[in-house]
C-alpha positions in Angstrom: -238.6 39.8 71.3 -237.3 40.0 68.1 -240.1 39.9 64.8 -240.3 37.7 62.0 -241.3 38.2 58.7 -241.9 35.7 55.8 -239.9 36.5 52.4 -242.4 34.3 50.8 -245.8 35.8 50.4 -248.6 33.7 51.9 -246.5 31.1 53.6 -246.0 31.6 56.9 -245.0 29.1 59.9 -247.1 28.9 62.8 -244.2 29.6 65.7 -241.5 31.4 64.3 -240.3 32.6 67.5 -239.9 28.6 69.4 -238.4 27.3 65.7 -236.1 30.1 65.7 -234.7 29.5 69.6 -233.8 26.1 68.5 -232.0 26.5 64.8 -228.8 25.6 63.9 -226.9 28.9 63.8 -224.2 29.3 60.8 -222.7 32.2 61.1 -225.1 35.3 60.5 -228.0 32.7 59.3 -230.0 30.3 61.5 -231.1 27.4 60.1 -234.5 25.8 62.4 -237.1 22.7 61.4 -239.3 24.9 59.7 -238.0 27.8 58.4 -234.1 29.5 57.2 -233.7 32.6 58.8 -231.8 36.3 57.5 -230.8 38.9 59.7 -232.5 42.2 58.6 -231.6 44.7 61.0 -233.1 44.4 64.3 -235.4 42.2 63.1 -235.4 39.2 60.9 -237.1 37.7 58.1 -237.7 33.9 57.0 -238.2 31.5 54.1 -240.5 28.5 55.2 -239.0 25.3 54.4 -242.1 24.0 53.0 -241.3 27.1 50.0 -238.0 25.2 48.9 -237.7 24.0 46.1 -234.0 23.1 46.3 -230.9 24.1 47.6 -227.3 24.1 46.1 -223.3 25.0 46.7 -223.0 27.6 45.1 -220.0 31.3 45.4 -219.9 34.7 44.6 -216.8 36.8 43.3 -215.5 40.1 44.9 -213.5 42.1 42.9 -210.8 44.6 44.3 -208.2 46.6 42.8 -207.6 49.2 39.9 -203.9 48.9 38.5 -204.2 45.4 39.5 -207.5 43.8 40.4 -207.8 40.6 42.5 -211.2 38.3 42.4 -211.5 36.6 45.6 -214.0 33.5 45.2 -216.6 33.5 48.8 -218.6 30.3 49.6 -222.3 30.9 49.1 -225.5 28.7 49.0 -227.9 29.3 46.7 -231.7 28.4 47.8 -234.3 28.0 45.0 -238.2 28.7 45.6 -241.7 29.1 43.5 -241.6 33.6 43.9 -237.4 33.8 44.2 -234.1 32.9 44.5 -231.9 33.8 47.5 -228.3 33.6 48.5 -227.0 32.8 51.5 -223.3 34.5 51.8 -220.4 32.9 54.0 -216.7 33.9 55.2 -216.1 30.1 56.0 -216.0 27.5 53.4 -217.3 24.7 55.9 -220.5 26.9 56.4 -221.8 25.8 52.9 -221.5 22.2 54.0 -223.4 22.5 57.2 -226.2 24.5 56.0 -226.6 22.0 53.0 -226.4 19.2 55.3 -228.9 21.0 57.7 -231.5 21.1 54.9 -230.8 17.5 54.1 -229.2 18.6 50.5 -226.1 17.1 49.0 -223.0 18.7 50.5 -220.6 20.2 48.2 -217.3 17.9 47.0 -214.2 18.1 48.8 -211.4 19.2 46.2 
């Protein structure tokens, strides 16, 4: 059985393990009724949903290249709490969409 460990210091969920078995997975990241969960290894670790304080499109840019460099822009979703803020890193535009829409937060805009 796999171990879970809160990223937010004194807020833990009381089942990890049951809320886990039934989360939405999106791509490396599950997202279940109480809690988003990060791979960390062989384990994984958790931020209870009661800890956010919002959520929100959001992308990060990889840079490649020397003679001529090429920034790639990657969906990402930023989550806001109290002790941090953590982003959630996608291959798949569409991702950012379902995990917002998983935590009941405003999809991002079609362009």
């Amino acid at each position: 059985m796999a171990k879970f460990t809160s990223l937010i210091p004194g807020t833990e969920i009381a089942d990890a393990a049951a809320d886990f078995r039934g989360a939405l997975k999106v791509e490396q990241y599950r997202v279940g009724k109480e809690a988003v969960y990060l791979p960390a290894g062989f384990r994984w670790e958790y931020i209870p949903r009661s800890a956010l304080k919002g959520a929100a499109d959001s992308h990060r840019s990889v840079t490649a290249g020397h003679c001529v460099t090429v920034t790639e822009r990657k969906p990402a979703v930023e989550l806001m709490t109290d002790a941090a803020g953590f982003t959630l890193s996608f291959d798949r535009a569409d991702s950012v969409g379902r995990v917002l829409d998983a935590l009941g937060a405003a999809p991002p805009d079609e362009a």
